[in-house]
C-alpha positions in Angstrom: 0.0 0.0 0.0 1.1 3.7 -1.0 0.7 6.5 1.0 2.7 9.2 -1.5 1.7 12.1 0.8 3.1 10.6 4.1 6.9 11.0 5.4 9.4 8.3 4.3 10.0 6.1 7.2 14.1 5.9 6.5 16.7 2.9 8.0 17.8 3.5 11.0 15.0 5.9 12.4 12.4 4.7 15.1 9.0 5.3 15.4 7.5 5.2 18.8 3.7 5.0 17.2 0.5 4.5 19.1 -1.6 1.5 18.2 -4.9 2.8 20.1 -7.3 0.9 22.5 -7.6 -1.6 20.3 -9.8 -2.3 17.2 -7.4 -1.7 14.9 -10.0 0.1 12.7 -8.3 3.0 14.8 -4.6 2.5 13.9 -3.8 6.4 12.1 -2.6 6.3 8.4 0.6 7.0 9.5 0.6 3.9 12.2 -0.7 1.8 9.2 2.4 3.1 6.5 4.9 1.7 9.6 3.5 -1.6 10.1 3.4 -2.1 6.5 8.0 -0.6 6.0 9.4 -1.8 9.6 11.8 -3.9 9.5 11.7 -4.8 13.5 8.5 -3.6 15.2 9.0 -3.9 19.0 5.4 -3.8 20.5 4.3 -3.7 24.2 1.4 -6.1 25.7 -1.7 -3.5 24.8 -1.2 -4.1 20.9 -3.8 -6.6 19.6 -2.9 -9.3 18.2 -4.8 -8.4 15.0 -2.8 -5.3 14.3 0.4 -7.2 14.3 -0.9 -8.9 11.9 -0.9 -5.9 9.6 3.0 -5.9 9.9 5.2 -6.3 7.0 6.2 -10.1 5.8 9.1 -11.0 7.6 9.7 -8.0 9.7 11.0 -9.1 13.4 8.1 -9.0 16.2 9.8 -8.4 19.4 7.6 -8.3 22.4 8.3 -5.7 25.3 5.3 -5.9 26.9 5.0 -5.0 30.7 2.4 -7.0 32.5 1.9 -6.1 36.4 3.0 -9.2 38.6 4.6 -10.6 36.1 8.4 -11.0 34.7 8.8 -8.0 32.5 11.4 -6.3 30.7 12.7 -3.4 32.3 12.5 -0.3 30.5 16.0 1.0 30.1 16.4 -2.5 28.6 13.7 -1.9 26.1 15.3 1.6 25.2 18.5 0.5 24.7 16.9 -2.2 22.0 15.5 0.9 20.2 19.1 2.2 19.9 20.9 -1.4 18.8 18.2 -1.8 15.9 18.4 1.2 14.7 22.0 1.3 14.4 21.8 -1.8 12.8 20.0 -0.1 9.7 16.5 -0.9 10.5 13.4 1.0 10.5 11.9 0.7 14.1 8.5 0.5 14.9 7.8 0.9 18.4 4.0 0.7 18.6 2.4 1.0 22.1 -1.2 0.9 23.3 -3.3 3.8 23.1 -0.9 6.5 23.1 2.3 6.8 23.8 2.8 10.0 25.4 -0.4 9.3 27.5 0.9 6.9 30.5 2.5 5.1 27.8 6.2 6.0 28.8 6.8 7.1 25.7 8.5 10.2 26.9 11.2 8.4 28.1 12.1 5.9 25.2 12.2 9.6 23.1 14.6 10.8 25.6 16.5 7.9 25.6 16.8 8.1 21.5 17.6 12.0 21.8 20.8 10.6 24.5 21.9 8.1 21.5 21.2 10.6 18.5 18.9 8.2 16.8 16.2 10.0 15.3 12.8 9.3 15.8 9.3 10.3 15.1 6.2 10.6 17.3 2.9 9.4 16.4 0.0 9.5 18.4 -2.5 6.9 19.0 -6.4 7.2 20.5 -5.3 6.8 23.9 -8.2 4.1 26.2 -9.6 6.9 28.4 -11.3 8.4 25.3 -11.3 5.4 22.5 -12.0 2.9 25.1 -14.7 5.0 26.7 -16.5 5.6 23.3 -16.5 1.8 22.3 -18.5 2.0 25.8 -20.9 4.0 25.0 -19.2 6.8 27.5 -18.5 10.0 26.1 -15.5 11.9 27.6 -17.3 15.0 27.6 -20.9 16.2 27.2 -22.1 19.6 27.4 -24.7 19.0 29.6 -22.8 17.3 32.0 -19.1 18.1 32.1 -17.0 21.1 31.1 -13.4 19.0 32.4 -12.1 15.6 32.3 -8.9 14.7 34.4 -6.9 11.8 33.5 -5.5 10.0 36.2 -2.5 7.0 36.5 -3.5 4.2 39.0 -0.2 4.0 40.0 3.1 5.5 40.5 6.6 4.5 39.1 6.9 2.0 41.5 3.5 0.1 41.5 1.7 2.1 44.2 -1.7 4.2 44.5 -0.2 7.6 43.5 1.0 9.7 46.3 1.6 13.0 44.5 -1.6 13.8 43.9 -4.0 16.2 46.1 -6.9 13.1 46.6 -9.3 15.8 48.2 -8.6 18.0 44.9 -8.9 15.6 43.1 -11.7 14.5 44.5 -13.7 17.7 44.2 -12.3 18.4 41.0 -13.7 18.1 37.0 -16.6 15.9 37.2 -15.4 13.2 35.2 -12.6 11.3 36.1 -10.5 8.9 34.0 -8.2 6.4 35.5 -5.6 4.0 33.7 -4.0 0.7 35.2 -6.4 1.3 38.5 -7.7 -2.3 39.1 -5.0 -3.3 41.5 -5.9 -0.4 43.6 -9.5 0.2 43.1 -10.5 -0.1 46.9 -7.7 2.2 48.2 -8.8 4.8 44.7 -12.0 4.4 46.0 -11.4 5.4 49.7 -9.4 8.4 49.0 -12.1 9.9 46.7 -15.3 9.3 49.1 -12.7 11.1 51.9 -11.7 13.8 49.4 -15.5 14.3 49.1 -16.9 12.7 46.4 -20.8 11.5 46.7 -20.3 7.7 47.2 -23.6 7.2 45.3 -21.5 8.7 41.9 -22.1 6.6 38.6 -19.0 4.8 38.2 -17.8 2.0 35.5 -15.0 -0.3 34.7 -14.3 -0.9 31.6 -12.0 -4.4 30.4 -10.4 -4.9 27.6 -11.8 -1.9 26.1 -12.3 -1.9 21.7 -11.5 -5.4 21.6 -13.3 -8.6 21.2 -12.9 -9.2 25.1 -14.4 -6.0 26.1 -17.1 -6.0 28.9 -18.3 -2.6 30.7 -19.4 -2.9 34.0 -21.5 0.2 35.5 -22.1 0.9 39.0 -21.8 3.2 41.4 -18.4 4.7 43.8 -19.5 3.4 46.6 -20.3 -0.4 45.3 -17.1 0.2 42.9 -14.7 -2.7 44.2 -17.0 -5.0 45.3 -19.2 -4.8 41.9 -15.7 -5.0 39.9 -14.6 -8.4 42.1 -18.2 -9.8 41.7 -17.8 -9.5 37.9 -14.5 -10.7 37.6 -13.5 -7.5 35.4 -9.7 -8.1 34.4 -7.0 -5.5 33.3 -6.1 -4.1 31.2 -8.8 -1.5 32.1 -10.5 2.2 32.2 -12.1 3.0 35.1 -14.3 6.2 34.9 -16.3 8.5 37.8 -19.1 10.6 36.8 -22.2 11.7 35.6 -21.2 10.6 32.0 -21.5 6.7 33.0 -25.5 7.4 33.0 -25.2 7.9 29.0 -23.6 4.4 28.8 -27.2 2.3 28.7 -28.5 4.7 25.6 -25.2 5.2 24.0 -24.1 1.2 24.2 -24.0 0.8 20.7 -22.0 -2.2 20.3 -24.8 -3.8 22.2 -27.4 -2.4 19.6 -25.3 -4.0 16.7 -25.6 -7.3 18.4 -22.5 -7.5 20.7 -23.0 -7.8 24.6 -20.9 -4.8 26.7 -22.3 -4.0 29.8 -22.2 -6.5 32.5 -25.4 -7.8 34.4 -27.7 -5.0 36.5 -26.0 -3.9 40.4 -28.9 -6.6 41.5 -27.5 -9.3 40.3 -23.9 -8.3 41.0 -24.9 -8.1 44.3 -26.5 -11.5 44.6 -23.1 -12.9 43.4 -21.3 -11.0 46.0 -23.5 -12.0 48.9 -23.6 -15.9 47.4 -19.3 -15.9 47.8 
């Protein structure tokens, strides 16, 4: 495939590219011309395994992927890769989940290339909180019902709930909040926010695996957060969102309307399974 109006992707440049949520119906033109010219495409856990399949014929698939509680490569290891294959001569593709200036530490594999003179190229993906939402019927922002959004990491460079951020600010803050990689602290997210002052009976939803095949949105409220997210087995990768916006998710589900099932069964249920063990 020719794109005649896009840059050259040259040996021995890498491009740290964002694959998006998912689906890769949302891969950019540009994300699409690299898959089809690298020569080594180094790609971290989010990418799904359908847009690697979009990757040139014969071009090396290294995974780099970092999976919480698991083995994982560290990242100055996964920098330093960059450099060796593009000194080799090869045209790097770096492809990341959503995108990879937005909790995708994409900053520092750029810094890392600037230290080693290899040039690079950015190029952004549709990062979960705003893809993934939308495949969830969840609109980031709505006029009638939020005029922020903050986007919010679930944890801190080394694994733990965040402890830079004002929680009580936070808390009173825009009134949609998006949070990334937040599952393994959900109950201590949850506390800080109801303390900070947000209304425990908030809309709130999880959603798993978000513009995939696997994707399931649960919807529920703060307060019933955690033990609504346990009941229903939700599973990372996943977006958790608080606010008024989750209320749009049952008339804006519209992968459910084309046949597919999203959200998760009604808080009477989940609470049925919680009570039964």
């Amino acid at each position: 495939m020719q794109f005649p109006v896009l840059p050259d992707f040259e040996p021995g440049w890498v491009w740290l590219v964002g694959a998006g949520p998912g689906d890769p119906g949302l891969l950019t033109a540009l994300a699409l011309k690299a898959l089809g010219e690298a020569d080594a495409v180094v790609y971290d856990a989010l990418v799904d395994e359908r847009t690697l399949k979009l990757a040139r014929p014969g071009a090396l698939l290294e995974f780099a992927g970092k999976r919480g509680g698991k083995p994982s490569p560290k990242q100055p290891d996964i920098s330093q890769r960059l450099v060796q294959l593009a000194r080799e001569g090869k045209r790097v593709l770096r492809l990341k989940g959503g995108d990879p200036f937005v909790f995708g530490r994409g900053g520092e594999e750029a810094l890392a290339l600037v230290a080693a003179k290899v040039p690079f190229r950015v190029v952004p993906g549709v990062t979960a909180g705003i893809g993934g939402l939308a495949y969830a019927g969840i609109p980031a922002t709505h006029r009638d019902v939020n005029e922020a959004v903050t986007f919010v990491t679930g944890h801190n460079v080394s694994g733990e709930v965040p402890d830079g951020i004002d929680w009580p600010a936070l808390a009173r803050g825009a009134p949609v909040l998006v949070f990334y990689m937040a599952l393994k602290h959900l109950p201590q997210i949850r506390d800080r926010l109801i303390q900070g002052g947000r209304p425990a009976g908030e809309p709130a939803a999880v959603v798993s695996h978000a513009a995939t095949e696997r994707q399931r949105t649960l919807v529920t409220t703060l307060a019933a957060l955690v033990e609504d997210a346990e009941a229903a087995r939700m599973e990372p990768p996943a977006i958790v969102v608080v606010g008024p916006a989750v209320k749009m998710a049952a008339g804006l589900d519209w992968i459910g309307a084309m046949g597919g099932r999203t959200l998760d069964p009604d808080p009477l249920k989940l609470k049925a399974r919680r009570e039964a063990g």
